[in-house]
N, C-alpha and C positions, 0 to 999 in steps of 0.2 A: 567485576562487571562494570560496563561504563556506567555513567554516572547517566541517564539520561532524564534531562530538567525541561519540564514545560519551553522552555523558550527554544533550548537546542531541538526538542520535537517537531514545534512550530514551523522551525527554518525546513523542516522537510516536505512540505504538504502546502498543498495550496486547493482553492473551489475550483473547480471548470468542469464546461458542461461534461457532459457522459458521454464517454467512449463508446464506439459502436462495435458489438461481438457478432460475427459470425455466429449462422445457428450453431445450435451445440457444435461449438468450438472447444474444444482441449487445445492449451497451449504451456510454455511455460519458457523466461529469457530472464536475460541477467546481462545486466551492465554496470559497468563502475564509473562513478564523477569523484572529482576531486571536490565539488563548491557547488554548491545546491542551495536554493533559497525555496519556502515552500510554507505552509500555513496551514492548519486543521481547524476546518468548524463543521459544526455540529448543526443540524435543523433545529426550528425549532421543539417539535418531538423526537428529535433524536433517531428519527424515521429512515435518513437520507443522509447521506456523507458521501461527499465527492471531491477525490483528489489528485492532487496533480504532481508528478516530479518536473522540477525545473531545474536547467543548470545554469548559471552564468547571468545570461537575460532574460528576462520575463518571455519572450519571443521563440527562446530556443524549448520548448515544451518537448519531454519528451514523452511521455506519457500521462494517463491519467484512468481512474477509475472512479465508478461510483458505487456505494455499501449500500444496503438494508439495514439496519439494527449492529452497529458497529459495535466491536469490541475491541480495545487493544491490550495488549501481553509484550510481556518484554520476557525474555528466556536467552540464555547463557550457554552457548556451544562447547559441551564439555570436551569435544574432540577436536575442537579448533580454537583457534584466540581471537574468537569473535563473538558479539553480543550480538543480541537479535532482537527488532523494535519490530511485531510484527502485527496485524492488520488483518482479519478474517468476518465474514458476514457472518450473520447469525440470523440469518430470515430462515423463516421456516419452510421444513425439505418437501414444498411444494413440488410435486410431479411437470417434471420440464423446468424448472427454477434453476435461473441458473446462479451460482456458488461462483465467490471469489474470492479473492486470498492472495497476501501479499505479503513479505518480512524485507525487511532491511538489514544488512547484514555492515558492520564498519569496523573496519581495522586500518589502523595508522591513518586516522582520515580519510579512506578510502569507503565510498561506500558502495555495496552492491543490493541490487535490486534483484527480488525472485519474485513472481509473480503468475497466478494462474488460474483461470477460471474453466467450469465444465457446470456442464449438463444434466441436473438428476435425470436418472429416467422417467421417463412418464407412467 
């Protein structure tokens, strides 16, 4: 399993404001960069986490989200030779809340981004 250290995490995340979702949107894409720079922090309650993929330049953003009550997991694709640094809310399943969720996926430097958010029901 990769080795994944505080600092290589860091270079994948970075604050920016929050993404605007469509109402109950379902979606879910993937894309791969070779060079990503990026940064994670935390609120001060740990409330609010907002992140951003970057590739290259600060300028080229290509995405970004914001969590509730973040957790993160690292888990190991037994079916693939991929590791996986992944990213999911943990707000609670408030009626119409909407849920997000993210993993990173990296083999041979390559990383892929999956990412998805929906709509509990009301």
């Amino acid at each position: 399993m990769t080795d994944w250290n505080p600092k290589e995490v860091a270079k994948f995340f970075a604050t920016a404001p929050e993404m605007p979702y469509e109402e109950d949107a379902e979606f879910r894409f993937q894309f791969q960069v070779r060079e990503a720079h990026a940064e994670l922090r935390v609120s001060p309650f740990n409330e609010l986490v907002l992140v951003t993929l970057w590739i290259t330049k600060p300028e080229e953003c290509l995405a970004h989200w914001a969590f509730d009550c973040v957790r993160i997991r690292i888990c190991e694709d037994e079916d693939e030779d991929e590791d996986y640094l992944a990213m999911e809310s943990t707000t609670e399943r408030r009626p119409g809340a909407l849920q997000n969720s993210f993993a990173i996926a990296k083999r041979d430097d390559i990383y892929s981004i999956h990412a998805g958010s929906m709509r509990t029901p009301a």
